[in-house]
DOLUM-728952 format. One line per 8 residues: number of its first residue (from 1); their letters; for each residue y, z, x of C-alpha. Coordinates in Angstrom, 3 decimals. Each point is the difference from the previous one (the first is absolute). Example, Ala and Ser with C-alpha at 12.3 -4.5 7.8 and 13.67 -1.06 7.14 Angstrom:
2
1	as	-4.500:7.800:12.300 ~ 3.440:-0.660:1.370
***
This chain:
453
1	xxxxxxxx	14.858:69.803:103.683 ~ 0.243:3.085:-1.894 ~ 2.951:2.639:1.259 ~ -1.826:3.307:0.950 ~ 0.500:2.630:-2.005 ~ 2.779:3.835:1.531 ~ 1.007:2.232:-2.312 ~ 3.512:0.516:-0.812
9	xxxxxxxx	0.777:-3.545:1.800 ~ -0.474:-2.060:-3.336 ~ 1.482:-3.509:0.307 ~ -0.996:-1.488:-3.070 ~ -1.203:0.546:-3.646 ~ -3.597:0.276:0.974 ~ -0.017:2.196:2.821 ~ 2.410:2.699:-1.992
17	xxxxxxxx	-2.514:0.238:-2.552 ~ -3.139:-0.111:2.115 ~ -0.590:3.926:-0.696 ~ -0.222:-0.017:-3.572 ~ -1.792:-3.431:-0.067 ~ -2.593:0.962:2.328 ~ -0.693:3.122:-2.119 ~ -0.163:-1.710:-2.955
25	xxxxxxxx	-2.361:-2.630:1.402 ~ -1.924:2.986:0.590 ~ 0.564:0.986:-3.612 ~ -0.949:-3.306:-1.123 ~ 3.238:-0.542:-1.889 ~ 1.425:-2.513:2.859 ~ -2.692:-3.278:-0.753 ~ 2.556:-2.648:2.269
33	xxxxxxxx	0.089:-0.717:3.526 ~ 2.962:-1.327:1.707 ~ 0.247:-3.594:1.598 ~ 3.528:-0.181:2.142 ~ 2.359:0.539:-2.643 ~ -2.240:-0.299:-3.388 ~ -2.261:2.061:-2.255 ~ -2.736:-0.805:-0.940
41	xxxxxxxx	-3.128:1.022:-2.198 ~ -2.782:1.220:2.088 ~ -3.812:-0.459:-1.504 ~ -1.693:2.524:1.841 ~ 2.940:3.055:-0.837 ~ 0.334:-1.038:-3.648 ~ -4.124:0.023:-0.380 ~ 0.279:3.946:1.681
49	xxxxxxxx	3.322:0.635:-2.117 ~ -2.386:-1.048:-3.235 ~ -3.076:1.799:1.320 ~ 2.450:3.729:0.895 ~ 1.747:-0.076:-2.999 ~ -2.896:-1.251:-2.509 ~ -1.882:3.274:1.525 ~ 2.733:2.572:-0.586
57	xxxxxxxx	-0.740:0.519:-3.544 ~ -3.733:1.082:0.328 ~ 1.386:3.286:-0.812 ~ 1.473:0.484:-3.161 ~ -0.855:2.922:-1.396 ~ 0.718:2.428:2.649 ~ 3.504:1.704:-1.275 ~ 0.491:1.968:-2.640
65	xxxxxxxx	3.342:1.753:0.017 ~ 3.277:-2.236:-0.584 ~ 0.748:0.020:3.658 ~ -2.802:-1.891:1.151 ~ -0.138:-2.439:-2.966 ~ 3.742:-1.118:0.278 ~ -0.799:-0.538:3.981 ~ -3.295:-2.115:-0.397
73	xxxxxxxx	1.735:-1.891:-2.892 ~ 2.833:-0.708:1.846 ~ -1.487:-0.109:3.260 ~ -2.102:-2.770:-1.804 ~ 1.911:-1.542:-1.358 ~ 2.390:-0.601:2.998 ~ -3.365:-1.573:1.991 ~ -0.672:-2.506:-2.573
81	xxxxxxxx	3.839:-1.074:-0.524 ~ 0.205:-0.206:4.213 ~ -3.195:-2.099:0.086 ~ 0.867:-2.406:-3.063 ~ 3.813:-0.040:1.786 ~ -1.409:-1.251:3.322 ~ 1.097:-3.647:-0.527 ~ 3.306:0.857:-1.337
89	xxxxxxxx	0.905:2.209:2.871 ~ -1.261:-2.238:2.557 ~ 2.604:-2.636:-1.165 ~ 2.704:3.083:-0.155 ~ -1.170:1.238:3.644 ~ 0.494:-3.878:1.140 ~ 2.986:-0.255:-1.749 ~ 1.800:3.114:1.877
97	xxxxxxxx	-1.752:-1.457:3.608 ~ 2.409:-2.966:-0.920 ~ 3.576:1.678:-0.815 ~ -0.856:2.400:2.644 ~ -0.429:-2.315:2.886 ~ 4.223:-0.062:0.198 ~ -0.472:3.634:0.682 ~ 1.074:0.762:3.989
105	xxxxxxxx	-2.669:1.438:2.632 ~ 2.422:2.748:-0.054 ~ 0.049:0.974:-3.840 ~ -4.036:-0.115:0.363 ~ -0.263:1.919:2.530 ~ 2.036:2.507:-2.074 ~ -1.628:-0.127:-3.245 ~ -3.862:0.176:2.142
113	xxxxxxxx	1.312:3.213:1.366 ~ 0.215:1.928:-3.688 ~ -2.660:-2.179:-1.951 ~ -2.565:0.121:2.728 ~ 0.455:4.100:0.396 ~ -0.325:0.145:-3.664 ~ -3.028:-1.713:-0.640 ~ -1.705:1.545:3.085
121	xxxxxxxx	0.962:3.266:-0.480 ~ -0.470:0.083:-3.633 ~ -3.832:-1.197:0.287 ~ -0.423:2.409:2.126 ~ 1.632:2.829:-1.956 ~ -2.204:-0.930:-3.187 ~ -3.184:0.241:1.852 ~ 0.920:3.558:1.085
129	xxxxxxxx	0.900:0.752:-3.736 ~ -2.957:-1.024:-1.564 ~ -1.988:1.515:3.231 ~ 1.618:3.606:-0.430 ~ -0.518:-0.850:-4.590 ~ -3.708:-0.756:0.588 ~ -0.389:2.983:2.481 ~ 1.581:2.547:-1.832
137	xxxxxxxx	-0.548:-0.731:-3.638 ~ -3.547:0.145:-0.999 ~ -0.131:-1.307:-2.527 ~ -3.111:-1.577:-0.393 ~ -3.679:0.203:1.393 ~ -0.963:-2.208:3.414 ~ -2.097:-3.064:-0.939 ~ -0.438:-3.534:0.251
145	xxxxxxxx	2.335:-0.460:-3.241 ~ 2.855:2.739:1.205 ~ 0.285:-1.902:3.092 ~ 0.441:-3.645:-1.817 ~ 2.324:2.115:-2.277 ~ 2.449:0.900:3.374 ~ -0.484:-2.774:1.049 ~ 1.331:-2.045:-3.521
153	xxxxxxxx	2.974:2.405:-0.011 ~ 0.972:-0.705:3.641 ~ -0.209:-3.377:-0.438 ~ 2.184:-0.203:-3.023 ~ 2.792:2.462:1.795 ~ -0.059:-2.148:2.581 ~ 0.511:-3.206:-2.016 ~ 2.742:1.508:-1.917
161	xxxxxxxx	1.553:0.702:3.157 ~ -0.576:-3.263:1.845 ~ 1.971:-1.905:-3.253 ~ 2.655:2.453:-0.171 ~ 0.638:-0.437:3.807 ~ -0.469:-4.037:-0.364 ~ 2.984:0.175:-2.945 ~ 2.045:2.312:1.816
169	xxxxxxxx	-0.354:-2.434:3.648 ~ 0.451:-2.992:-2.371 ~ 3.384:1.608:-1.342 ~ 1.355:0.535:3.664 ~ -0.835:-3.320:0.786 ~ 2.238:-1.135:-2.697 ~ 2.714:2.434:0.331 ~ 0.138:-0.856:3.790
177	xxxxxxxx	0.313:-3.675:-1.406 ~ 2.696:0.757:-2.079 ~ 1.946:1.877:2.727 ~ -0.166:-3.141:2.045 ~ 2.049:-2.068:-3.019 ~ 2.824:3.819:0.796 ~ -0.437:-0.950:3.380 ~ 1.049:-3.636:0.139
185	xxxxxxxx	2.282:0.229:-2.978 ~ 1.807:2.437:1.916 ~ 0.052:-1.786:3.527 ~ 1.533:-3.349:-2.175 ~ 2.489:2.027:-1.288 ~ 1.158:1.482:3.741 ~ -0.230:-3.431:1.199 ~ 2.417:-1.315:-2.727
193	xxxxxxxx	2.633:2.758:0.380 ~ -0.067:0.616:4.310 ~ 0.354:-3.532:0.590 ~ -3.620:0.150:2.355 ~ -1.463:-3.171:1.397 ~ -3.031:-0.945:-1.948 ~ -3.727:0.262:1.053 ~ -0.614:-3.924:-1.326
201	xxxxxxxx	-1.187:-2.994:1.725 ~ 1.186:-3.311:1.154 ~ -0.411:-1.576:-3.471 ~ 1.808:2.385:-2.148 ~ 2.573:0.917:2.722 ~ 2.683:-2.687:-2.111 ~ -0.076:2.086:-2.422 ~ 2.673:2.550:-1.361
209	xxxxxxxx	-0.675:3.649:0.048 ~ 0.048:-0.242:-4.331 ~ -2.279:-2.852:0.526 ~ -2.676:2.300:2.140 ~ 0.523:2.683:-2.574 ~ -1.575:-1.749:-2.660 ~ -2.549:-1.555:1.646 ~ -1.662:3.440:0.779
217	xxxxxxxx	1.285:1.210:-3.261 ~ -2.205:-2.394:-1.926 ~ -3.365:1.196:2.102 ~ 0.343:3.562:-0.667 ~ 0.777:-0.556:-3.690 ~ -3.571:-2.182:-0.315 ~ -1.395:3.438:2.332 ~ 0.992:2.261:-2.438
225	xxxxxxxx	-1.442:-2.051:-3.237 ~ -3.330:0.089:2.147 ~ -0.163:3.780:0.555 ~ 0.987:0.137:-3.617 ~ -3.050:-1.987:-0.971 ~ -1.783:2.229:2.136 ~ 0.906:3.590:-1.147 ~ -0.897:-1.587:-3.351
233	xxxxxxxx	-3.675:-0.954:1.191 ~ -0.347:3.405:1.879 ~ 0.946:2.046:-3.359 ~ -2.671:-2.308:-1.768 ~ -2.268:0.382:2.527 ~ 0.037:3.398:0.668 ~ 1.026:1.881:-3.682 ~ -3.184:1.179:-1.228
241	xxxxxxxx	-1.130:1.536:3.663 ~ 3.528:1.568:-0.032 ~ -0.112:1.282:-3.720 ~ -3.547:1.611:0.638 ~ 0.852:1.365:3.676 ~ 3.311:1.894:-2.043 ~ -2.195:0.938:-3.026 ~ -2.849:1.413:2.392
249	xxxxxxxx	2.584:1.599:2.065 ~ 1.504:2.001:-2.697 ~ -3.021:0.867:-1.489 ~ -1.524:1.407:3.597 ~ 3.491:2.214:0.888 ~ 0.000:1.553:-3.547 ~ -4.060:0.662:-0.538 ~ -0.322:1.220:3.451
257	xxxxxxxx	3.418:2.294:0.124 ~ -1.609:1.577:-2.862 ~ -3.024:0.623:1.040 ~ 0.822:0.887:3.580 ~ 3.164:2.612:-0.684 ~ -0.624:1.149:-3.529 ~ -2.453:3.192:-0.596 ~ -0.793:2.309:-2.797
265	xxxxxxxx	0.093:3.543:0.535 ~ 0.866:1.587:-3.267 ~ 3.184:-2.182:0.291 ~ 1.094:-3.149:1.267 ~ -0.037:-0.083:4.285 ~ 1.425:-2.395:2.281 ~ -2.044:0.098:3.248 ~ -1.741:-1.558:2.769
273	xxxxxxxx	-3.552:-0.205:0.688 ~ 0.352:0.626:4.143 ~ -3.390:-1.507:0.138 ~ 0.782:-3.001:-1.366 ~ 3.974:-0.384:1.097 ~ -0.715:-2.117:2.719 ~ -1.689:-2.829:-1.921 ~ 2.758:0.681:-2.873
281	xxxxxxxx	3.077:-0.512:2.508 ~ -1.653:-3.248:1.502 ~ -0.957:-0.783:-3.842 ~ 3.719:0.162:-1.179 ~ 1.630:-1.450:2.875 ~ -2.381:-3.508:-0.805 ~ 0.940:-0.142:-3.051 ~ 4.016:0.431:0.249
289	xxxxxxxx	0.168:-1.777:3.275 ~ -1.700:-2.933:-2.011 ~ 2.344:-0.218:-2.609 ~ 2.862:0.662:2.330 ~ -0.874:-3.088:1.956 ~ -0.010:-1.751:-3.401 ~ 3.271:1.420:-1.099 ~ 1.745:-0.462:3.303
297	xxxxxxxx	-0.948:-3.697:1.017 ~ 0.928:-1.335:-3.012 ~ 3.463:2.216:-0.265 ~ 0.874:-1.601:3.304 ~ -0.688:-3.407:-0.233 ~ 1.639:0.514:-4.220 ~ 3.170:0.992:2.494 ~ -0.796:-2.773:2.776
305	xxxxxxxx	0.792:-2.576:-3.013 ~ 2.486:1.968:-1.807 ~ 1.968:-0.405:3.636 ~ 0.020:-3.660:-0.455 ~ 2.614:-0.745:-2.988 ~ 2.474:2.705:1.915 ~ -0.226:-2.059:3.111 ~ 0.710:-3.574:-2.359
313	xxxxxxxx	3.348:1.852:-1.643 ~ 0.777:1.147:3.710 ~ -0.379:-3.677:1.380 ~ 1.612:-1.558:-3.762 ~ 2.778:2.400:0.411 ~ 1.011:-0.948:3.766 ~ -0.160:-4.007:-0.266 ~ 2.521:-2.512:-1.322
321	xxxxxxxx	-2.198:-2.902:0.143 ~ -0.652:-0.946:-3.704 ~ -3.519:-1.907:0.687 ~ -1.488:2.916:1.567 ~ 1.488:2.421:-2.492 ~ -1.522:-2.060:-2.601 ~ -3.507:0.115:1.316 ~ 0.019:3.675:1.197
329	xxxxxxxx	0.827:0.417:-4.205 ~ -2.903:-2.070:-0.541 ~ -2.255:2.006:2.450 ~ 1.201:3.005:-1.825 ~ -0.426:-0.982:-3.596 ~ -3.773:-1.014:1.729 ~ -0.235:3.805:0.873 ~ 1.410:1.015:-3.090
337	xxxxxxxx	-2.925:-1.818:-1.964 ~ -3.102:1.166:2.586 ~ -1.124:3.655:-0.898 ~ -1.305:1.057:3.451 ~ -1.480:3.428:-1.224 ~ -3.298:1.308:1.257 ~ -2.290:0.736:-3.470 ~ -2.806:0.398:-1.276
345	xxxxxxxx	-1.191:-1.024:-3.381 ~ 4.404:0.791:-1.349 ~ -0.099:2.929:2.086 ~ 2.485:0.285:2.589 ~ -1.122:1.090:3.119 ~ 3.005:1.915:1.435 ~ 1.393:4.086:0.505 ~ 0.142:-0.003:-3.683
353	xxxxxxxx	-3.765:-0.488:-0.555 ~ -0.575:2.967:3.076 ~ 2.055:2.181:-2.288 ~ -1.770:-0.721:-2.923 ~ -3.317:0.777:1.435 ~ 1.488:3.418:1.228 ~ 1.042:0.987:-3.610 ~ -3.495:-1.351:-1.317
361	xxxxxxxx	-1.832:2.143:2.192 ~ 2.293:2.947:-0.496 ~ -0.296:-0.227:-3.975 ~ -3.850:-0.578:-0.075 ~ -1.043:3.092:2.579 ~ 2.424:2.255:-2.701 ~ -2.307:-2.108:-2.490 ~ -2.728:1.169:1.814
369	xxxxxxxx	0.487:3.281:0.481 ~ 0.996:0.457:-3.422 ~ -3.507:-1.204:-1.054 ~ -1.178:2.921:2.449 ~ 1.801:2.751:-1.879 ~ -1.222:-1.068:-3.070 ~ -3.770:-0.389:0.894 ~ 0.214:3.584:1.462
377	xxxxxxxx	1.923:1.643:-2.986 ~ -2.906:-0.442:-1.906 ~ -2.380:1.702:2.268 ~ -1.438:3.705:-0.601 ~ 1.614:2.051:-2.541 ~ 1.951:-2.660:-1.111 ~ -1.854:-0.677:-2.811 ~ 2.699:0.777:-2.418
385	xxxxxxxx	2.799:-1.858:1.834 ~ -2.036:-3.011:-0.330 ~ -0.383:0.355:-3.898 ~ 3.532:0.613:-0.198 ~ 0.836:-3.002:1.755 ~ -2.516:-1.981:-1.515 ~ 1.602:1.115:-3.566 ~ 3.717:-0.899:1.242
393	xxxxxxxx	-1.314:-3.438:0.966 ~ -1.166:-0.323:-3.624 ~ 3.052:1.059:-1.596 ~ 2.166:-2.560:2.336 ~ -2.233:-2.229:-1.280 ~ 0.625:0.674:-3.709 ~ 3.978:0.479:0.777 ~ -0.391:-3.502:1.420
401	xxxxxxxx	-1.798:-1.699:-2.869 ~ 2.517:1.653:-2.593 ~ 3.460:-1.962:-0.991 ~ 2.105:2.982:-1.123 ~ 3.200:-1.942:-0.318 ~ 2.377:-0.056:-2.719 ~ 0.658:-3.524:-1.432 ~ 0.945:-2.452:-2.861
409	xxxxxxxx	-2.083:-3.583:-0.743 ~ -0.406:-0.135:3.699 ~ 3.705:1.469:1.222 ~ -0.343:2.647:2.229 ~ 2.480:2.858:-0.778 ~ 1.428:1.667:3.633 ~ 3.247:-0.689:1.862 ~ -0.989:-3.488:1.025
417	xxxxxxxx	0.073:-0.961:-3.891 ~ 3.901:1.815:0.370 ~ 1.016:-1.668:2.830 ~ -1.599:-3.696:-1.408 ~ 1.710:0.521:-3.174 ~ 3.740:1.121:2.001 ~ -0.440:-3.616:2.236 ~ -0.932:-2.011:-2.791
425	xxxxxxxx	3.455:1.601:-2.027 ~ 2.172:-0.801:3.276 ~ -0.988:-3.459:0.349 ~ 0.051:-0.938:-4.237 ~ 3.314:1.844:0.212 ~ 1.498:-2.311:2.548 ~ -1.705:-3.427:-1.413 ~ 2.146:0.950:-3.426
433	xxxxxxxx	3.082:0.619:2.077 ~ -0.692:-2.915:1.565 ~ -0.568:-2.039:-3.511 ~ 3.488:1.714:-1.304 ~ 1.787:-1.416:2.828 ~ -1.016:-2.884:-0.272 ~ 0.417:-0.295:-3.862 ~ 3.812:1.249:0.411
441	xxxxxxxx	0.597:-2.964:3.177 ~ -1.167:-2.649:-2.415 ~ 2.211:1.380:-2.579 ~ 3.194:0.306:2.128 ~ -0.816:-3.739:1.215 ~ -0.233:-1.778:-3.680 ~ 3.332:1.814:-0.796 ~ 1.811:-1.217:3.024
449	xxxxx	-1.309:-3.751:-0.968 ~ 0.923:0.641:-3.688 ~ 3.394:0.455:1.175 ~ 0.294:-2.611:2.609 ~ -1.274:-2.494:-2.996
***
């Protein structure tokens, strides 16, 4: 009989995610239904997954500035990777229900308490956005077609967010996975040094304490190959949704910075539209909050593995026994060869990309507004200015195109000539001093044997 559902009181895989599946049911990006403990593909959701997503692209032609092309494209895009993925992440969904089932009631209970908050609240959050967006920015007039437009764009923000959430649930799965290897590594290693009595039963109760160390050593080390396998499949899996929800993302802060804060007014002005700040707040906050969930669950569970090896050295560096030594070298060499880094398509997902992003978007609104001094230089009585500048550009162009350096048969005659010519004396100067030494050796030599003879 199927467990009824409470939030925050999450005992297993499936009820933990039961937010973000349900939505994306709803979505038509979640075609499986679950059977006990399985996944499996579900006729009736894949046929309304095919029918939703074959219908999103009815219209095409709607955009016109960058902004809206690089958000349909991508948008798009992402809908027709998630709905030719759906086989591959059922398989990756069933294969974290598996590793997961070692999890505790307790560390579910935890983890329901932050993912289900998130995925409620953020739903919720985006419908206001796109409520107070639609409201306040007219952009267009109210027909049949401007309301299958809204409803297109909502659609795609909300797919975009229901993958980033699934990726970002699916990487606290795993990190909570690999805290549980921390966990029992570290109980072993009090068990070893405070001489406790150990938790085992009748049948392995012969056996010495070095005896029960490796026998739960060898588990964890085929645990950890597993979540490797898996953090593998989920950076497969989930790359090209990642790459385009990062690309999109950076694209939306910059265009709509600009066009929100930057006026002209006979010169350049940074303000704020009070009429619009509202949906501009709510605007930003999606957008930074999104790739700060990115950035941050895949920084901590980076750190939950990292947190591994020190524990191995800890334990390798505290026991005598020289079986157990050996295999904790052979479970770190294991760690040593698995590259447990969140990416997506060679980009790694960590603080470093979150920097990046911030001196991207930095250097293209200066780009920007560069662009806007320009345009408006030439406005009015600027006639002249123009000319001028137009003439400049043509003379850069013939400085460019002309080679006035000085030169013989292809030598070019400056200090690097000087300083080629000095090395080249130094080293011939040293291979003759080199020849005369060893000229005068042989000499002394065949005199000495004359002698001797």
């Amino acid at each position: 009989m199927r467990k009824k559902w409470q939030l925050f009181r999450a005992t297993d895989f499936p009820s933990l995610m039961y937010p973000n599946f349900i939505i994306s049911k709803i979505l038509g990006i979640f075609p499986y239904k679950i059977n006990t403990s399985t996944f499996e593909i579900s006729k009736p959701c894949y046929i309304m997954s095919t029918i939703i997503i074959s219908k999103m692209f009815s219209f095409g032609d709607v955009t016109r500035t960058f902004e809206h092309i690089c958000f349909f494209t991508l948008g798009g895009f992402m809908a027709i990777v998630t709905y030719i993925l759906s086989k591959p992440r059922m398989h990756l969904l069933q294969t974290i229900l598996n590793i997961s089932s070692k999890l505790s009631t307790e560390s579910y209970k935890e983890l329901s308490r932050w993912i289900h908050i998130k995925d409620i609240f953020g739903v919720i959050m985006l419908v206001v956005q796109e409520y107070m967006y639609f409201t306040k920015v007219q952009l267009l007039e109210k027909n049949y077609w401007t309301a299958l437009l809204i409803a297109t764009v909502i659609y795609l923000v909300l797919l975009e967010f229901q993958m980033n959430m699934l990726h970002v649930n699916c990487i606290y799965v795993l990190k909570a996975c690999f805290k549980k290897i921390n966990d029992d590594l570290m109980h072993m290693h009090t068990l070893m040094i405070n001489d406790e009595k150990l938790p085992i039963s009748n049948l392995i109760c012969h056996m010495s304490k070095n005896q029960f160390f490796l026998a739960e050593l060898k588990p964890l080390m085929k645990q950890y190959l597993i979540l490797t396998k898996t953090v593998k499949m989920l950076n497969i899996i989930f790359s090209l949704q990642l790459l385009a929800i990062v690309i999109s993302s950076f694209v939306e802060i910059t265009v709509e910075l600009y066009f929100y804060l930057v006026r002209w007014q006979g010169e350049v002005l940074i303000t704020f539209d009070r009429h619009l700040l509202d949906a501009f707040l709510i605007s930003m906050v999606h957008y930074i909050i999104k790739i700060i969930f990115i950035v941050w669950a895949c920084e901590n569970g980076k750190n939950e593995v990292q947190k591994i090896s020190t524990i191995i050295y800890d334990v390798h560096n505290s026991i005598r026994d020289k079986q157990i030594k050996n295999e904790l070298q052979l479970f770190s060499l294991q760690i040593l060869h698995c590259k447990n880094t969140f990416s997506t398509k060679g980009l790694t997902v960590d603080a470093t990309l979150f920097a990046a992003m911030v001196g991207g978007i930095t250097t293209y609104m200066l780009i920007l507004i560069q662009f806007l001094i320009t345009t408006h230089s030439c406005d009015g009585n600027l006639t002249t200015d123009c000319m001028g500048l137009r003439n400049l550009q043509i003379f850069s162009l013939q400085v460019l195109h002309c080679d006035n350096t000085f030169s013989a048969k292809g030598f070019t005659i400056d200090a690097k000539l000087l300083a080629a010519i000095t090395s080249s004396v130094s080293v011939y100067v040293t291979i003759l001093f080199q020849f005369m030494y060893i000229s005068h050796s042989c000499v002394g030599k065949t005199a000495n044997n004359t002698r001797e003879i």
